[in-house]
N, C-alpha and C positions, 0 to 999 in steps of 0.2 A: 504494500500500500504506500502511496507516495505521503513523504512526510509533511505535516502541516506547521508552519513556524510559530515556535514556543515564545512566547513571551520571558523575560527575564524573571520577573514577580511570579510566574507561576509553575516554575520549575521544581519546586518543593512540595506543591501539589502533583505533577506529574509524575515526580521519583517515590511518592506516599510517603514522607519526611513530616509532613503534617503532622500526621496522628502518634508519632511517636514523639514530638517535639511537645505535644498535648500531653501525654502519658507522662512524661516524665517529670514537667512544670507542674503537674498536677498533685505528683509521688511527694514531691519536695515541699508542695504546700501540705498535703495531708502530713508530712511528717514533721515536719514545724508548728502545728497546732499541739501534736500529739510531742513534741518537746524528745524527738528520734533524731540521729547522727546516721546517715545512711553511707555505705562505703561507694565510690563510684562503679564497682562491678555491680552493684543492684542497676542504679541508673543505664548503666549500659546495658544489662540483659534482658531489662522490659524495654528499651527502646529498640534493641534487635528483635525479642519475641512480637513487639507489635509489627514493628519493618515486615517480617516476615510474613504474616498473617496477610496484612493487608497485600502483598505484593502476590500472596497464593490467590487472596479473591479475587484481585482484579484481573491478573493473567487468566486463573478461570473461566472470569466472565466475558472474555472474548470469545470462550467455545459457543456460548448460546447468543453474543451478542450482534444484530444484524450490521453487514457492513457498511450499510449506506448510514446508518444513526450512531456509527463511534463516535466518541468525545474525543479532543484532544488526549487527556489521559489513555483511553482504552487503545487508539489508535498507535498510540507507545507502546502499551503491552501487546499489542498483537503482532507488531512487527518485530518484536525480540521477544516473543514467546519460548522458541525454542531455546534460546540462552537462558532465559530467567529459569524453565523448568528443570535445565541440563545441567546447569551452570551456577549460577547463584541462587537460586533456593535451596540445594542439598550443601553447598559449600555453606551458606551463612547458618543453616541448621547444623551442621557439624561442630561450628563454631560455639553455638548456642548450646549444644549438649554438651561440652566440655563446658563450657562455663557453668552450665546447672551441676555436674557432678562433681568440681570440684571449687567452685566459689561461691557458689549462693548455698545459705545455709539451709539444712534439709528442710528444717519444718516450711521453710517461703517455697523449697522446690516441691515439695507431696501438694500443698495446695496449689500450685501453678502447674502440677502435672495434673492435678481432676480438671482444673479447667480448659488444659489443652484435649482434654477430651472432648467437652464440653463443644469447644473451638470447631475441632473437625467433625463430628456432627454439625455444628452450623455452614460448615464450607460446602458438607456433601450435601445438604438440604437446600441451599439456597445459591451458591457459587458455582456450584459444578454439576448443575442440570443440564448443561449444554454436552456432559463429556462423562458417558458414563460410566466409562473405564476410573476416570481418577475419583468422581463417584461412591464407587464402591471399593474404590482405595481406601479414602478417608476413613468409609463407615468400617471395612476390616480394621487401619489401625486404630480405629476408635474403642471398636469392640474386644480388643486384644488387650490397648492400653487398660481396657475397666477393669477387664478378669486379674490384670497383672496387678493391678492397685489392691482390689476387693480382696488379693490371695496375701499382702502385707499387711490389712489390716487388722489392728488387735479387738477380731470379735471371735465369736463361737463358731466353730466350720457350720453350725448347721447355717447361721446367717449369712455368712459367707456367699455361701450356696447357693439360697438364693437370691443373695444381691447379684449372682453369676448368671442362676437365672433369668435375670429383668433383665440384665446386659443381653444378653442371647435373644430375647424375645424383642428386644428395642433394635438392637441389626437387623432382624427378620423381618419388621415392622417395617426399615427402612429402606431393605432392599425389594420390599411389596414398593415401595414407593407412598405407602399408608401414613407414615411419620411423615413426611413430609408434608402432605395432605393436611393432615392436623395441626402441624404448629403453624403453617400459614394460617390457619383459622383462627388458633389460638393467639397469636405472638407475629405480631408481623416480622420483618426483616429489620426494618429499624430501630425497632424496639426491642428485639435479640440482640443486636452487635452491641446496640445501647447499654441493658444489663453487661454484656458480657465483658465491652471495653470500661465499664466501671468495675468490676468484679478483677480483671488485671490491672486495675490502678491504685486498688485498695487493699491487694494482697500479704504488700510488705508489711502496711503499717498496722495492717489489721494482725500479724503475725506478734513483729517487735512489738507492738502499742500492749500484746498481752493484757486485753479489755476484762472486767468482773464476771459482764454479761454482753449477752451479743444483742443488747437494743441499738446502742450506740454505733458498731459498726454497720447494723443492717441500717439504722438511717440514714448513715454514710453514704454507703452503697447505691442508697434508693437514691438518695439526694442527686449524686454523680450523677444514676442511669439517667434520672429523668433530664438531669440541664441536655447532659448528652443524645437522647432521644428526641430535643427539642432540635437541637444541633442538623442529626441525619433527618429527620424528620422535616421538617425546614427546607433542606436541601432537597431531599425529592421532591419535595411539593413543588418547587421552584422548577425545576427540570423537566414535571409530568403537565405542569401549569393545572396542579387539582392541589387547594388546599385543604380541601375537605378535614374538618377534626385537628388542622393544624391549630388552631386558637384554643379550642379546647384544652388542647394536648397544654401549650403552654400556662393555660389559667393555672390547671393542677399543679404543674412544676414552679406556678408563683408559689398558690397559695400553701404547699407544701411546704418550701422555702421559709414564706412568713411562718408559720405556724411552727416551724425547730426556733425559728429565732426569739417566736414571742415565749416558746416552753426557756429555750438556754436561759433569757429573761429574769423569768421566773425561777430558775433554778434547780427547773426538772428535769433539765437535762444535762450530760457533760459541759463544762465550757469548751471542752477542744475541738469542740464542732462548729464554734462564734466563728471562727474566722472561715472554713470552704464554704458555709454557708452563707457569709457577706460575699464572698468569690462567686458562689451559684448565684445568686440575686443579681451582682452586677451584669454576669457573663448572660444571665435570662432577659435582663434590659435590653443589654447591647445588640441581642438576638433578635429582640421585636423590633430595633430599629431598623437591622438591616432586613429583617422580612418585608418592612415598608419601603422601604428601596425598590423592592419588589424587580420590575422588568425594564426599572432603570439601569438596571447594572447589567452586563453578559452573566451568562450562568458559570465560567469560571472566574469571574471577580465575584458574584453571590458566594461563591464557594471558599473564596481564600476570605473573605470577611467574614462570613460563620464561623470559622475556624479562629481567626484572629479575635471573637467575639467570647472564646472562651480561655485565651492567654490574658487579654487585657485584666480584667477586673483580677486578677490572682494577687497583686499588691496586696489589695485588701484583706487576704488574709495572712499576711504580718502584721498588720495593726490592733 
């Protein structure tokens, strides 16, 4: 495909440097509420594991995507396709499992290894429809990854079992094409990556931060998904030109917002949640201004300001 010329501002976008540049600014603020000293191999190994993820969905999504409607981004991935699958997605994964076995500490690698389960189930369900060989790549080393998890963990064999069970029947499910079926019903696409890219941004600190109870981290977590779901969500809307339930979407992730802020207030909840949740409130402002920009802007300038919509407001939570 003949190449289309890349603007210089949107080259970050186009290499998916973005969303790992988000993950990390993100790690840094949740661990400065939470009063954490983070080594630079953590920082570096969530912004490769996101690098990676997102460089497997988009290459994917050239299999199912039509040639005449590629984006500048996809039209990149498709033309170094065969590099990126051959070449650097097994070489940066290589990298990535030596860094998980022997520099990140285990208890942040057991929960970044369920999620990367997690992870490829969402690839093979939603990125790699187009291609059903890697498909049911995904879903085998998904369902392998679970058995090999559920067989370390300290329960009773008979639970074990079947948690080994449910893994075996959720492949079978997948390769009916039936799970698929279902979570698009349940759980759209952007509100999948949404939980999921909140769920790797909150791994470390949810790990070190060593909480009493998990009210505190699940609000966290919720908190992230939803600014972030506002984020992807936003963005298709923009792209599909339907924003159906976009408004909605964001009242909830305000009025969510408000309501930790007015409980921290009050004293009902941790305070190390005052400051991402001053960060979520801005970064949800910033969001409705550029949604009102609307089809003033190209859909990849909509795109690098969404993005830049959840960096800016991060200040505020140092304050």
């Amino acid at each position: 495909m003949p190449a289309r010329k890349t603007p210089w501002w949107l080259w970050a976008h186009v290499l998916s440097l973005e969303a790992p540049l988000v993950a990390v600014l993100w790690q840094h603020a949740l661990a400065h509420a939470h009063g954490l000293r983070l080594s630079p191999m953590l920082d570096l190994g969530l912004a490769l594991a996101c690098w990676v993820i997102y460089v497997i969905d988009r290459t994917l999504d050239t299999f199912s995507a039509d040639k005449a409607d590629l984006s500048l981004r996809h039209g990149f991935y498709r033309r170094h396709r065969r590099v990126l699958l051959l070449g650097v997605i097994p070489a940066a994964s290589l990298v990535l499992a030596w860094m998980a076995l022997w520099e990140i500490p285990e208890g942040v690698l057991w929960q970044a290894s369920g999620l990367a389960l997690l992870v490829a189930l969402y690839l093979a369900s939603w990125a790699a429809q187009g291609s059903r060989v890697w498909r049911d790549l995904l879903i085998s080393c998904a369902g392998l990854g679970g058995v090999m998890l559920i067989s370390r963990m300290p329960a009773s064999p008979g639970f074990r079992f079947t948690l080994s069970l449910l893994v075996l029947g959720v492949m079978v499910l997948s390769f009916l094409r039936q799970l698929d079926i279902r979570l698009g019903h349940l759980l759209p696409k952007e509100m999948t990556a949404a939980l999921l890219f909140a769920l790797g941004v909150t791994t470390t600190t949810r790990f070190l931060g060593m909480p009493e109870t998990l009210l505190a981290p699940v609000l966290e977590c919720g908190l992230l998904a939803l600014l972030f779901a506002c984020n992807l969500h936003g963005i298709s809307a923009r792209e599909k030109n339907d924003a159906t339930g976009h408004a909605g979407l964001v009242m909830i992730a305000l009025c969510f917002t408000l309501t930790l802020l007015w409980m921290i207030e009050l004293g009902t909840l941790e305070h190390a949640l005052l400051g991402p949740a001053r960060a979520a409130l801005g970064g949800l402002v910033l969001h409705a201004l550029v949604q009102r920009a609307g089809k003033r802007v190209s859909a990849e300038a909509h795109r690098v300001l969404s993005d830049l919509a959840l960096i800016v407001p991060l200040p505020l939570a140092w304050l």
